[in-house]
VMD Tcl script that draws the C-alpha trace (Angstrom):
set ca {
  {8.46 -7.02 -15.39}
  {7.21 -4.11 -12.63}
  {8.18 -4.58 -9.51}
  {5.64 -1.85 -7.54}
  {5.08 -0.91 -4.03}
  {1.78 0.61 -3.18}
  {2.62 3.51 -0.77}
  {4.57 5.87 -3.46}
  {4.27 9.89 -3.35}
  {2.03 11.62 -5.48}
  {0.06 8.45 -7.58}
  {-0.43 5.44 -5.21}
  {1.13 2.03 -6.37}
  {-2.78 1.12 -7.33}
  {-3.61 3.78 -9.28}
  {-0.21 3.13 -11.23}
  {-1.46 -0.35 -11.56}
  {-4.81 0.33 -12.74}
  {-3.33 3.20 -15.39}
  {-0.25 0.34 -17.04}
  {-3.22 -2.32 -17.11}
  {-5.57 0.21 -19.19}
  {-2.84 0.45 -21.99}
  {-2.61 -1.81 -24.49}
  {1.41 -1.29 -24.38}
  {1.83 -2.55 -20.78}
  {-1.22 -4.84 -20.50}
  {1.32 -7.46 -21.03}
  {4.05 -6.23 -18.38}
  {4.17 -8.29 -15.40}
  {3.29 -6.29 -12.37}
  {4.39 -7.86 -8.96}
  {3.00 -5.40 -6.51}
  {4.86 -5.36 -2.98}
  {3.60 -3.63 0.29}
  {3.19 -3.93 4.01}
  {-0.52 -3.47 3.99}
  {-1.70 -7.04 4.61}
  {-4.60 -9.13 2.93}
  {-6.78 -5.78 1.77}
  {-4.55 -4.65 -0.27}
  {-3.14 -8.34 -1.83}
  {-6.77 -8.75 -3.03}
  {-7.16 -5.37 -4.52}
  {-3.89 -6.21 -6.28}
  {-5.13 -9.18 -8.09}
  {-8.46 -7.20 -8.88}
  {-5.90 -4.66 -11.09}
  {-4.22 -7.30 -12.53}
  {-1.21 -7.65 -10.72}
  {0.93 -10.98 -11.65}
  {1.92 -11.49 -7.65}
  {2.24 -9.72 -4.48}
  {4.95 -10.01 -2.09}
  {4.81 -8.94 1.77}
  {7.13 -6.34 3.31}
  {9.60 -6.64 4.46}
  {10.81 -8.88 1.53}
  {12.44 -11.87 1.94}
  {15.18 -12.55 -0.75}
  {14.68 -15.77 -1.43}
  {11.05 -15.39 -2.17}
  {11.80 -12.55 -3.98}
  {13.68 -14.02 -6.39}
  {11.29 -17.54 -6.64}
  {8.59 -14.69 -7.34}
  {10.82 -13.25 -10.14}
  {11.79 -16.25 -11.68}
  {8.23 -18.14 -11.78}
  {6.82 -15.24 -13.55}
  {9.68 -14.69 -16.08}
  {9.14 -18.36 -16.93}
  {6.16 -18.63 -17.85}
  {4.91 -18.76 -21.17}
  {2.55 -15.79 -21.18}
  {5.09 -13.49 -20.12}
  {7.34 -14.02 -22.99}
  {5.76 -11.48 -25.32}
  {7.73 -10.05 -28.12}
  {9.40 -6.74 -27.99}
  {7.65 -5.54 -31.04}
  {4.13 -6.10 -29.83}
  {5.31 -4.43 -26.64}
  {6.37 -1.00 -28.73}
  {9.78 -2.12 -27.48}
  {11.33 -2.74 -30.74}
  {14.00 -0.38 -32.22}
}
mol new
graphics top color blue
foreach p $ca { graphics top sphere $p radius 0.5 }
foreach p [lrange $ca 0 end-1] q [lrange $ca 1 end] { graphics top cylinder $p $q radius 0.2 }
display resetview
């Protein structure tokens, strides 16, 4: 799992995004984008492919009901090996 805020130096948390989704090695990465920037930039999340997004300033317990919901679910449980991640 990526946990990504949007205003970063240099590449923008969007960009980044839009760049893991294109490979076929981090398709499967859960991306929970997090920023201040309101209901613009939640929807242009989800149009990248973002797994959730979570308003600034964070609070901890959603946070962490984010984290786990995602890490439970069945889709995110892909195998190391078809993630390059094997050794």
């Amino acid at each position: 799992m990526i946990l990504l805020d949007i205003v970063m130096p240099g590449l923008n948390g969007f960009e980044l995004l839009a760049t893991l989704k294109c490979r076929p090695s981090h398709r499967q990465i859960p991306i929970v984008v997090m920023s201040a920037m309101g209901a613009e930039s939640l929807s242009r999340a989800i149009e990248y492919g973002a797994a959730d997004y979570l308003n600034k300033p964070l609070d901890l317990d959603h946070l962490l009901a984010t984290l786990e919901r995602i890490i439970s679910a069945p889709s995110t449980r892909t195998p190391l090996n078809r993630l390059g991640l094997d050794t």
